[in-house]
C-alpha positions in Angstrom: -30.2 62.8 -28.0 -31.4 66.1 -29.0 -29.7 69.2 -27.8 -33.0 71.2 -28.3 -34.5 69.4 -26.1 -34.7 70.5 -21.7 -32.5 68.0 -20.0 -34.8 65.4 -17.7 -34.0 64.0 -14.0 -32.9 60.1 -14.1 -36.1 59.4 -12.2 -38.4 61.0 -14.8 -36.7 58.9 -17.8 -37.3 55.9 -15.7 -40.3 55.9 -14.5 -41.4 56.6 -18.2 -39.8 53.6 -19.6 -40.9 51.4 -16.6 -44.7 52.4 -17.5 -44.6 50.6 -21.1 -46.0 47.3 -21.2 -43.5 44.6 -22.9 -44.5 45.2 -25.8 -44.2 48.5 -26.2 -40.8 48.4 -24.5 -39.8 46.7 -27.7 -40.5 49.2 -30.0 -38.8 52.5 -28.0 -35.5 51.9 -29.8 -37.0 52.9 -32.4 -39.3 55.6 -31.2 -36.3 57.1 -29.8 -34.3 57.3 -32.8 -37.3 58.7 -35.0 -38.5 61.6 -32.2 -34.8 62.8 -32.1 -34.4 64.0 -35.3 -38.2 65.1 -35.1 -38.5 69.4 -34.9 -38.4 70.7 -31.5 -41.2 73.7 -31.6 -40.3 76.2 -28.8 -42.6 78.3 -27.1 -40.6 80.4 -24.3 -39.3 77.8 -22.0 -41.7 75.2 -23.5 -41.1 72.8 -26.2 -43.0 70.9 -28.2 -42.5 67.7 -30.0 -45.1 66.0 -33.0 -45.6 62.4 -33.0 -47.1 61.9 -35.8 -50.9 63.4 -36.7 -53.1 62.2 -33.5 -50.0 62.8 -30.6 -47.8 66.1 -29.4 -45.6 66.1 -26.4 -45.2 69.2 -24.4 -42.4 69.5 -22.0 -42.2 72.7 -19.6 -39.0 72.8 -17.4 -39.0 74.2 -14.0 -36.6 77.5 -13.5 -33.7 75.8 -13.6 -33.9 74.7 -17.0 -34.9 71.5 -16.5 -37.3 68.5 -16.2 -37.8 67.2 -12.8 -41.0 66.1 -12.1 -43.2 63.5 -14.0 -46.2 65.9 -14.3 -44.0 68.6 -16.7 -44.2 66.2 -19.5 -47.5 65.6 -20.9 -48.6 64.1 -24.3 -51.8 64.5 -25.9 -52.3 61.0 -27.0 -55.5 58.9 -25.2 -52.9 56.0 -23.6 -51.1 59.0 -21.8 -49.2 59.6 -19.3 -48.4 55.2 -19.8 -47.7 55.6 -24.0 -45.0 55.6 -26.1 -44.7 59.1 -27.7 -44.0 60.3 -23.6 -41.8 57.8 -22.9 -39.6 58.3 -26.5 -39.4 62.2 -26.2 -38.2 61.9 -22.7 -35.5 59.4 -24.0 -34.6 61.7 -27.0 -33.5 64.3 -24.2 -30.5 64.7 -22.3 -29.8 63.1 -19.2 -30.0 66.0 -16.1 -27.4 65.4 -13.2 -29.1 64.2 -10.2 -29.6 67.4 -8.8 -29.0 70.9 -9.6 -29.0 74.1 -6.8 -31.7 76.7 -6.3 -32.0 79.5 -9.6 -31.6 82.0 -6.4 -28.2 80.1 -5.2 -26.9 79.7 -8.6 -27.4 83.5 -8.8 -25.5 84.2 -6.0 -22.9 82.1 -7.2 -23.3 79.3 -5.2 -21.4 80.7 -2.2 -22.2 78.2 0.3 -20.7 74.5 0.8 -23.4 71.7 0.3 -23.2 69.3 2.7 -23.7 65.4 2.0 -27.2 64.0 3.4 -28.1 67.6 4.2 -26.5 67.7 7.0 -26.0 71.4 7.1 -27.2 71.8 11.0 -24.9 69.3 12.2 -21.7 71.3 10.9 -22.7 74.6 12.8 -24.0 72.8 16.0 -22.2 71.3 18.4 -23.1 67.3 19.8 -25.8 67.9 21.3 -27.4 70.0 18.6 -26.7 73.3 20.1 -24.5 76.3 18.4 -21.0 76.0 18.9 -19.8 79.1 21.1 -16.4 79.7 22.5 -14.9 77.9 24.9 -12.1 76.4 26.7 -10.2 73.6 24.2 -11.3 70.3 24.8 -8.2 67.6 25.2 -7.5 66.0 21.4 -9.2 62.8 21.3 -8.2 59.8 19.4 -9.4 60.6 15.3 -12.3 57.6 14.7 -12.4 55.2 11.9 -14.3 56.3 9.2 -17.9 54.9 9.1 -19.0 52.1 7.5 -21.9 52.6 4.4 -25.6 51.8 5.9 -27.7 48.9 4.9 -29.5 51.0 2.7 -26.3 52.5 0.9 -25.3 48.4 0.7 -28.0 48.0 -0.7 -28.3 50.8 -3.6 -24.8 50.0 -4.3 -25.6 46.4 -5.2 -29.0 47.2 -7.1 -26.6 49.5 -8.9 -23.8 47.3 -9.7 -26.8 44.8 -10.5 -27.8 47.1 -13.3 -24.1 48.0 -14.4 -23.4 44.5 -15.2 -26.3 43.7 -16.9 -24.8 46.5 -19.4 -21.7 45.3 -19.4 -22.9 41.4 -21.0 -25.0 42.8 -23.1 -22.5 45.5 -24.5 -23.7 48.7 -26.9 -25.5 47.0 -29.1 -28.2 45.6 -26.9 -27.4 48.5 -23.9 -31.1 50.2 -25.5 -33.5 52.5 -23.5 -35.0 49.6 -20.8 -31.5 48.6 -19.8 -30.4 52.4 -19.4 -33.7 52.9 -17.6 -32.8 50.2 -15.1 -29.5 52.0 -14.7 -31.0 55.5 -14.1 -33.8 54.1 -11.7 -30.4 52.3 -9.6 -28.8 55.6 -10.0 -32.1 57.7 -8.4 -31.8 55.4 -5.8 -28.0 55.6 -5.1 -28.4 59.0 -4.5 -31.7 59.1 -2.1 -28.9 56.6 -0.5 -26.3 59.3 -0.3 -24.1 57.7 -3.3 -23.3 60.6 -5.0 -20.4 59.1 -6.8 -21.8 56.2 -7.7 -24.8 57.6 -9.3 -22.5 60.8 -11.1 -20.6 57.3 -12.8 -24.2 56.0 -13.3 -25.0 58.9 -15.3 -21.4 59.2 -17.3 -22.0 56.0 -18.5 -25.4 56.5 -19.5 -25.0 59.6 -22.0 -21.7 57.6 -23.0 -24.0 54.5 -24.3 -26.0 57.4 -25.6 -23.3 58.8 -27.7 -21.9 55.2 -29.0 -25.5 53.7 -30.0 -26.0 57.2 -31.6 -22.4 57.2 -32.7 -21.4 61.0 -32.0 -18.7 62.7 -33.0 -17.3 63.4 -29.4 -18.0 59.8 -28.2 -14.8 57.7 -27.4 -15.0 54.2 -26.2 -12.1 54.5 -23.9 -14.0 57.0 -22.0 -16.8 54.5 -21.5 -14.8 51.6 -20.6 -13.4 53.8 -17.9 -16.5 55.2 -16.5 -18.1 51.7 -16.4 -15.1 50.6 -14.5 -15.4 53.2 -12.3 -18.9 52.6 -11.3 -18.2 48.8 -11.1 -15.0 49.6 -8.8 -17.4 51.9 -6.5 -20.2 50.2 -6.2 -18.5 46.9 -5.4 -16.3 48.1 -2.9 -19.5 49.6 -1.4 -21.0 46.4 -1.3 -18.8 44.9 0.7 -18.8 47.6 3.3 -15.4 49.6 2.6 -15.2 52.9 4.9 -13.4 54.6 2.7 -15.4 58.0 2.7 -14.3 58.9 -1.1 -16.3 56.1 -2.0 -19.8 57.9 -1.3 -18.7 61.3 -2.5 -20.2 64.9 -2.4 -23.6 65.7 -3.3 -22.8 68.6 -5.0 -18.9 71.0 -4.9 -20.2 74.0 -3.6 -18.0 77.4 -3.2 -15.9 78.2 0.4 -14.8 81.1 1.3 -11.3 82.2 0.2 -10.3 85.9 1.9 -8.2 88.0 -0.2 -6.1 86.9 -3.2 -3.8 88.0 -5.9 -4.1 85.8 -9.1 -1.7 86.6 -12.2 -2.6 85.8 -15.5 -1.1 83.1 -17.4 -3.3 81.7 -20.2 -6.8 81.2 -22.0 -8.4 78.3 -23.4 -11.0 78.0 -25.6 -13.3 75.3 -24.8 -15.7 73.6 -27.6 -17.5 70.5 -26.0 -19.1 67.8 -27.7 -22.7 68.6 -26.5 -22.9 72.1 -27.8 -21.1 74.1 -25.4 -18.3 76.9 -26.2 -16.7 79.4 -24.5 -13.1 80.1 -22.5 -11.1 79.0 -19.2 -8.5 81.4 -18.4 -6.0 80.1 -16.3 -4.3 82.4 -12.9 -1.9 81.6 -10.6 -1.3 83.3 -7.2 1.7 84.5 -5.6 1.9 81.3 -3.8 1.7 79.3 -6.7 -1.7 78.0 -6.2 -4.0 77.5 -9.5 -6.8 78.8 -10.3 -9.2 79.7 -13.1 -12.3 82.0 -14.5 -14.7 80.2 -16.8 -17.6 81.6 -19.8 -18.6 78.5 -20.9 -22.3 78.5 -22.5 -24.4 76.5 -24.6 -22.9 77.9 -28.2 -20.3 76.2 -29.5 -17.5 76.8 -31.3 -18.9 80.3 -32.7 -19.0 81.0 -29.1 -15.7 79.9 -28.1 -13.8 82.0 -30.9 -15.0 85.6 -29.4 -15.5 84.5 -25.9 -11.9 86.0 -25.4 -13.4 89.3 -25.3 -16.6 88.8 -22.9 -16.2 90.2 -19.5 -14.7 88.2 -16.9 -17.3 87.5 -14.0 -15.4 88.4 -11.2 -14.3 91.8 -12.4 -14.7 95.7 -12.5 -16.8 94.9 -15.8 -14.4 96.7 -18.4 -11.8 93.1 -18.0 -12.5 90.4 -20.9 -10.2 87.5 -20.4 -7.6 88.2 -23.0 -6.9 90.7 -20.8 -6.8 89.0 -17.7 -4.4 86.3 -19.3 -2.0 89.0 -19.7 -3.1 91.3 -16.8 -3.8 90.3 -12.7 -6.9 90.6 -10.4 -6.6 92.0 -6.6 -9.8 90.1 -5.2 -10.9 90.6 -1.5 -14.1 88.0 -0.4 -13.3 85.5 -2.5 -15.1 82.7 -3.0 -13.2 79.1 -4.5 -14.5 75.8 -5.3 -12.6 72.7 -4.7 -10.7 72.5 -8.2 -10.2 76.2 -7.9 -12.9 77.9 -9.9 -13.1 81.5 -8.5 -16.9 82.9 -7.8 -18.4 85.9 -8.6 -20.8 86.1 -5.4 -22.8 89.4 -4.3 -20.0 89.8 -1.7 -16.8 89.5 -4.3 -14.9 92.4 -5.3 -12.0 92.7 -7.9 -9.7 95.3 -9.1 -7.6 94.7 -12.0 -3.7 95.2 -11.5 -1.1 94.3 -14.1 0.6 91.8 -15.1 3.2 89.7 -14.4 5.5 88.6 -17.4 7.0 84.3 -17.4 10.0 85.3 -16.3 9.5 87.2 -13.1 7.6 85.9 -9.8 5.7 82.8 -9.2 5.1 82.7 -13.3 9.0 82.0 -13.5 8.6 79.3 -10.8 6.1 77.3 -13.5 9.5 76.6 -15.3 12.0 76.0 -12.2 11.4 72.2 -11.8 12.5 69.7 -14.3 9.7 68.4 -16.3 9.8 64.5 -15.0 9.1 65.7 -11.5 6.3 67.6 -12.2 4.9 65.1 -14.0 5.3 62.5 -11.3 3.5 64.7 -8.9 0.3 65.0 -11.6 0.4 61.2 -12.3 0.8 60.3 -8.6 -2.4 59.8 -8.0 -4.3 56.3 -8.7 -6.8 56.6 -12.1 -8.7 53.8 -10.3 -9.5 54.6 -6.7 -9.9 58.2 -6.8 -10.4 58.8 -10.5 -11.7 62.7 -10.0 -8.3 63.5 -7.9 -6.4 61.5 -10.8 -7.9 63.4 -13.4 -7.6 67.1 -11.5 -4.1 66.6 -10.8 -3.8 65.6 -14.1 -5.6 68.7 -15.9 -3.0 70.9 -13.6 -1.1 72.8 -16.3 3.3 72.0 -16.7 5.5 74.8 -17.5 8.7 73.8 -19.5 11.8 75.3 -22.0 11.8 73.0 -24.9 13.8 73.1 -28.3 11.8 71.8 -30.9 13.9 69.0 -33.0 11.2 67.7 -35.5 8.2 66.0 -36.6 7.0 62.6 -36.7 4.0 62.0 -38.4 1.6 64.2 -37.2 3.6 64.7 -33.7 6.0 67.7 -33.3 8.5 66.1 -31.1 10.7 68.4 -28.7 13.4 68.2 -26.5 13.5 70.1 -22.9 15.7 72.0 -21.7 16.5 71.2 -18.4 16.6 74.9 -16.0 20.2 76.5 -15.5 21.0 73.5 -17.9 19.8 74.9 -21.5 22.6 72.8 -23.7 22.4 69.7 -21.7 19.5 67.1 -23.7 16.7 66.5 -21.3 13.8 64.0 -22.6 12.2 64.0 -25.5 8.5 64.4 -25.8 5.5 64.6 -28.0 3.6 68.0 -29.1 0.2 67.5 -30.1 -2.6 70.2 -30.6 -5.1 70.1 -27.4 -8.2 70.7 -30.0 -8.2 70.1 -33.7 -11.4 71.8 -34.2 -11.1 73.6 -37.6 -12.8 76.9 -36.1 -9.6 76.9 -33.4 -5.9 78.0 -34.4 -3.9 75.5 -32.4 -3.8 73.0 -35.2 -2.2 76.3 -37.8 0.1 77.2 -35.0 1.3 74.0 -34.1 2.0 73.6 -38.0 3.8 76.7 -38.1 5.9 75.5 -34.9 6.9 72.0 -36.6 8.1 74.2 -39.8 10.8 75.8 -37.3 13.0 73.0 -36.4 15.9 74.7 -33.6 13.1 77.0 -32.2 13.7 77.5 -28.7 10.5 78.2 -26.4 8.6 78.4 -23.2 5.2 76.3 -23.0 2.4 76.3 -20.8 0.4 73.0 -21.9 -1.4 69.7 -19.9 -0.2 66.6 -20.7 -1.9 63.5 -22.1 -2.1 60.8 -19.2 -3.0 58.4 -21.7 -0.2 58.9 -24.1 3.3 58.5 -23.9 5.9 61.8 -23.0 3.1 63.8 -24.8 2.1 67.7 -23.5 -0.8 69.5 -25.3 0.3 73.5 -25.5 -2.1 76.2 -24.4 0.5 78.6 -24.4 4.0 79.6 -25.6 6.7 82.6 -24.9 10.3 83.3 -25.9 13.0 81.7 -24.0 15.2 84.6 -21.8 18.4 85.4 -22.4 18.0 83.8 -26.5 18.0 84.9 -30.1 16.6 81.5 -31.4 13.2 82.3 -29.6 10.0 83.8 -30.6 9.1 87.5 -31.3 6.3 88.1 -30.3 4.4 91.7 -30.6 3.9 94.0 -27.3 0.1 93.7 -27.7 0.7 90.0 -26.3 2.2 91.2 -23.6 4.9 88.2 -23.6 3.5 85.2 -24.5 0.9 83.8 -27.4 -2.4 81.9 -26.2 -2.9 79.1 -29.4 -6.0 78.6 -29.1 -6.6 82.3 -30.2 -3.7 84.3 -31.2 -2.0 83.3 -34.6 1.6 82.8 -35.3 2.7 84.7 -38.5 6.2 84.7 -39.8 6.9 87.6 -38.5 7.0 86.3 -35.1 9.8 83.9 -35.8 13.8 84.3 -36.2 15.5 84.7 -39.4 16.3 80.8 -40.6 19.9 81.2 -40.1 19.3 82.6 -36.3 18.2 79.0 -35.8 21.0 76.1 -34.6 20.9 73.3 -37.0 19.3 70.1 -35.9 20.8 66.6 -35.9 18.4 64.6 -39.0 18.5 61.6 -37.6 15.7 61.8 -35.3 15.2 59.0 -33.4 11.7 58.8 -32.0 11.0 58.3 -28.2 9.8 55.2 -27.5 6.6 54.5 -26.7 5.8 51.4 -24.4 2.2 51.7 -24.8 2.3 50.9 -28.9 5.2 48.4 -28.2 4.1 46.1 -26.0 1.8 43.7 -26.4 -1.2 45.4 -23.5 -2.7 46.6 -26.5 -4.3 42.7 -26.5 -5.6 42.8 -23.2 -7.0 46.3 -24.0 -8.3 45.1 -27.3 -10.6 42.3 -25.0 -11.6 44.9 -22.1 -12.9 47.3 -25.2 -14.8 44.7 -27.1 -16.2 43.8 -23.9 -18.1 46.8 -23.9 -18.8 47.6 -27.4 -19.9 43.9 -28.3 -20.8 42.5 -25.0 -20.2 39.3 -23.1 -20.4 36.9 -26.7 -17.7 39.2 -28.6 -14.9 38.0 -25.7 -16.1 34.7 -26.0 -16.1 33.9 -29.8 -12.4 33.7 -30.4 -12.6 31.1 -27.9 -15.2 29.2 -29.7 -13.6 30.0 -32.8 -10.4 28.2 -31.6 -8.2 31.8 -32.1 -5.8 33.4 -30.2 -7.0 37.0 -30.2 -6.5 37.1 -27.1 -2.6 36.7 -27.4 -2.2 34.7 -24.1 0.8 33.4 -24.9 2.8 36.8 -26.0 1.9 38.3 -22.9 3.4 35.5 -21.3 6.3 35.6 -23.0 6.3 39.3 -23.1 6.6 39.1 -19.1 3.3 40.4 -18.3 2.2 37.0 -16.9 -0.4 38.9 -15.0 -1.9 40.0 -18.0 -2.2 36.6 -19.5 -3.6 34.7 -16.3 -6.2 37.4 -16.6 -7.1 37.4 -20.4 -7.6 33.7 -20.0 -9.9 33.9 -17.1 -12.2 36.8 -18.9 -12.2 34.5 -22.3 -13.1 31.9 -20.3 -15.7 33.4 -17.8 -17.2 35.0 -21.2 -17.8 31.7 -22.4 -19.1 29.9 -19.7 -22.4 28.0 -20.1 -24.7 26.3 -18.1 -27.5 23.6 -18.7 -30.4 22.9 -16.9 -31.4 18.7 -16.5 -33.1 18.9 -19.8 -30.2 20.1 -21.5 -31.3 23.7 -22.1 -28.6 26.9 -22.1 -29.3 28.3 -19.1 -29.1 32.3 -18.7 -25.9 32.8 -16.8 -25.3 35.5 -14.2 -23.4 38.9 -15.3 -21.9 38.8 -11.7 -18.9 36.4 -11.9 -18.1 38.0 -15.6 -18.4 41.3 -14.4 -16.1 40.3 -11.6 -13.4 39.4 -14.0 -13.6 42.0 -15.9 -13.1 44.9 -13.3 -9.9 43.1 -12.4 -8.6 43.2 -15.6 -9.5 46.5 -16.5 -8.4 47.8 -13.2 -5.4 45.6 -14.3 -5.0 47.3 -17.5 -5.4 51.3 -16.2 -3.1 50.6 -13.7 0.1 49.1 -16.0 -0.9 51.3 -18.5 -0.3 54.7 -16.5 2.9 52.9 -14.9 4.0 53.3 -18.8 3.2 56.3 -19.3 4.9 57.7 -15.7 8.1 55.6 -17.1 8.2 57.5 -20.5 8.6 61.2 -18.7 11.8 60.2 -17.1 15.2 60.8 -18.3 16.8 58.1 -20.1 19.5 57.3 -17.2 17.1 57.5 -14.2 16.7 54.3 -12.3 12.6 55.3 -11.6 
């Protein structure tokens, strides 16, 4: 994939592919590999790519930025628009979500809710199609079941899941550009269907075989393997007619109106993504202890993320950069909130800044009233397998806590709460890790500098890591009240130090003998997800996807035990075992025809087993990790 390049529809990149004939189809691997690392010539909004002496491909996005239509991409070559350079290019560039708002609503900020299917007349009209107007209330009536998905959603859910587990049996390897076509096509047609979480998994999975096949620094397999398992959870249950209205999703999470609020500042974050992208999310809560947040987040990188702390927060007088607001407040009347709390900077949004509140006063102290295990139950409540976007924006919801930090451990900082109106009773013990390690970033430095101050007492604002046991990621840290083993932080910071950006000098600590001494035998938390033997099962439901349907089936051939069958067993997870034999053995099940011939078996019954085991796996897996926040005597 090349960044330079306009980002293309799913439709576009499918029909392209779908226009070669077999044998070029063969041969747009390759293409694709040699016209990504070709120059990109740029021309306004219109770029330009060489293929080789006799061919250029012009691409010319629409206002939005981006390729939607089959007739913005035209290469100069005689076999045109049906030819290989076309279909290579558009296969080089990234994949476009299925569809993005109007440049004029995107400059307004987006202030309207979309409506699935849109069905925007049917919210402001009544049932017979008329405006709703005030009248006497109706008696309540009985709520209805929700609706069951249409034959034409059935059926774009199973052409979908059709083309999901032809990926999974093939695995990354042989996941090229036709079987990623397929996918995109099933994905188009998910969302003509109104499928609009289906095809957003669809499209996650696609840039993740993307980033694996063109093995990216920011690619992880585990993110794949759960995106593919979402989209094979969905679009099964689809198929067999589940009502669940989560299931079929939102086309697109438009802003509502939110009145007047008062945010406080708490924190900012830099962000660097994987795909070019920098900038900062700074974090506010209200005074009823609602989240929310203002984001700058540009194509830019990590250059962009380092000074983004002083660009001018959107909703704002203009002279407030978000170092300011993480230490300052906003007074905002009309505005306008999506659903995970984003605040809008709409034609019709005004805000005044107001000042701060410090961690210790108001609904910031509140962050640090509740003892760390029941806030993290509440973030981890939510299933990671039926509602995966809930389960992930719960757990992205930042934790407030007073820890004393008691040492290191390998490259962990390990630290020890202190429990509120409790501070010299132990509370758990838990795992500090940096939330970026990007060199251009200080949280690796100040985490460093932390570790070196064994005793140091502190208040953190961080997220934790739901797929890692007892471990918190800091955004943010403050003195303890009421201490002298605490940090000192200057009055320019206004209380508390953002990691990501400011950097922790020794100045800013105690003198070492203000600090208590710590106990040196540190005994380590344990951590069930490294202990027990899941990491087998996990092992199979990973090589599943990396190698495809013969990698899970050659330690069976092979006569091995990878698959550790008999330790799960004896382990207890019995459940585990029953289902790594069934995978091996679905994996390597063969059929012949009367002539004695291999016949090609269907991805269906393997892909089958292999959603229940890694629906299996997720499941047991954040069960561990929920265990690991709890105090050592609770009976949770």
């Amino acid at each position: 994939m090349n960044p330079e390049l306009p980002p293309v529809a799913p439709d576009v990149v499918a029909a392209a592919a779908e226009s070669l004939t077999s044998r070029l189809r063969k041969r747009l691997d390759a293409a694709i590999e040699v016209y990504a690392a070709a120059p990109v010539t740029t021309d306004g909004a219109t770029r330009r790519v060489r293929c080789g002496e006799d061919a250029e491909v012009t691409l010319v996005p629409g206002a939005s930025g981006t390729v939607r239509d089959a007739g913005q991409v035209r290469c100069s070559c005689l076999l045109a628009p049906r030819c290989l350079h076309r279909a290579a290019v558009l296969g080089a560039c990234p994949v476009a979500d299925g569809a993005e708002p109007e440049p004029a609503a995107a400059a307004a900020g987006a202030e309207s809710a979309t409506v699935p299917d849109g069905r925007a007349d049917a919210v402001a009209a009544g049932p017979t199609g008329a405006p709703l107007t005030a009248g006497p209330a109706s008696p309540p009536t009985e709520p209805s079941e929700p609706a069951k998905p249409g034959t034409a959603q059935v059926a774009a859910a199973a052409g979908l899941w059709s083309a999901a587990a032809a990926v999974l049996a093939a695995g990354i390897p042989a996941a090229g550009a036709v079987p990623q076509a397929e996918l995109l096509r099933a994905a188009h047609t998910a969302r003509l269907a109104g499928l609009y979480r289906a095809e957003a998994a669809a499209l996650r999975v696609v840039r993740g075989l993307r980033g694996a096949r063109a093995r990216h620094d920011g690619h992880r397999l585990a993110d794949l393997v759960a995106n593919l398992r979402d989209l094979l959870l969905t679009t099964g249950l689809l198929v067999a007619a589940d009502p669940d209205p989560a299931l079929v999703g939102v086309a697109r999470r438009g802003y509502r109106p939110g009145g007047s609020l008062r945010v406080h500042g708490v924190c900012s974050e830099p962000v660097v993504s994987a795909t070019g992208y920098g900038g900062v999310v700074t974090h506010l809560v209200s005074d009823d202890g609602r989240w929310f947040s203002v984001a700058d987040v540009k194509p830019g990188g990590p250059t962009r993320a380092r000074g983004a702390a002083t660009a001018t927060v959107a909703p704002g007088s203009g002279n407030l950069n978000h170092a300011q607001l993480a230490r300052g407040g906003l007074l905002i009347s009309g505005a306008t909130l999506s659903p995970d709390g984003r605040l809008g900077s709409g034609k019709g949004v005004r805000a005044t800044p107001v000042p701060g509140l410090s961690w210790t006063s108001g609904p910031l102290a509140a962050l640090f009233a509740r003892p760390l295990s029941e806030a993290v139950t509440d973030r981890l409540a939510a299933s990671a397998t039926s509602d995966p976007d809930g389960a992930d924006q719960a757990a992205r919801t930042l934790i407030g806590c007073d820890l004393v930090l008691v040492g290191t451990a390998g490259d962990q900082l390990i630290a020890r709460e202190l429990p509120a109106g409790r501070p010299d009773t132990g509370g758990i013990l838990i795992r500090l890790t940096p939330p970026n390690s990007h060199p251009d970033l200080t949280y690796v430095s100040n985490v460093r500098r932390l570790a070196s101050r064994p005793g140091l007492r502190l208040r953190v604002i961080g997220r934790l890591d739901p797929d890692r046991a007892a471990t918190l990621r800091p955004l943010a840290v403050a003195p303890v009240p009421d201490g002298e083993a605490t940090l000192r932080l200057p009055a320019a910071w206004r209380g508390h130090a953002d990691l990501g950006y400011d950097r922790l000098e020794g100045v800013h600590f105690p003198p070492p003998g203000a600090l208590p001494p710590m106990d040196g035998s540190l005994q380590l938390p344990p951590d069930p997800l490294v202990d027990a033997p899941l990491w087998r099962l996990r092992r199979m439901v990973e090589a599943a996807v990396s190698g495809g349907r013969r990698a899970v089936a050659e330690p069976v051939r092979a006569n091995s035990r990878a698959g550790g069958e008999p330790v799960l067993r004896h382990s207890g997870f019995r459940t585990a075992a029953d289902l790594a034999i069934s995978l091996t053995a679905e994996a390597d099940r063969r059929t012949r025809d009367v002539f004695g011939r291999t016949r090609e078996v269907d991805p269906d019954r393997y892909a089958r087993v292999w959603l229940a085991t890694a629906v299996y796996l997720a499941g047991t897996e954040r069960a561990l990790v929920r265990a690991t926040w709890q105090p050592p005597n609770s009976t949770t």
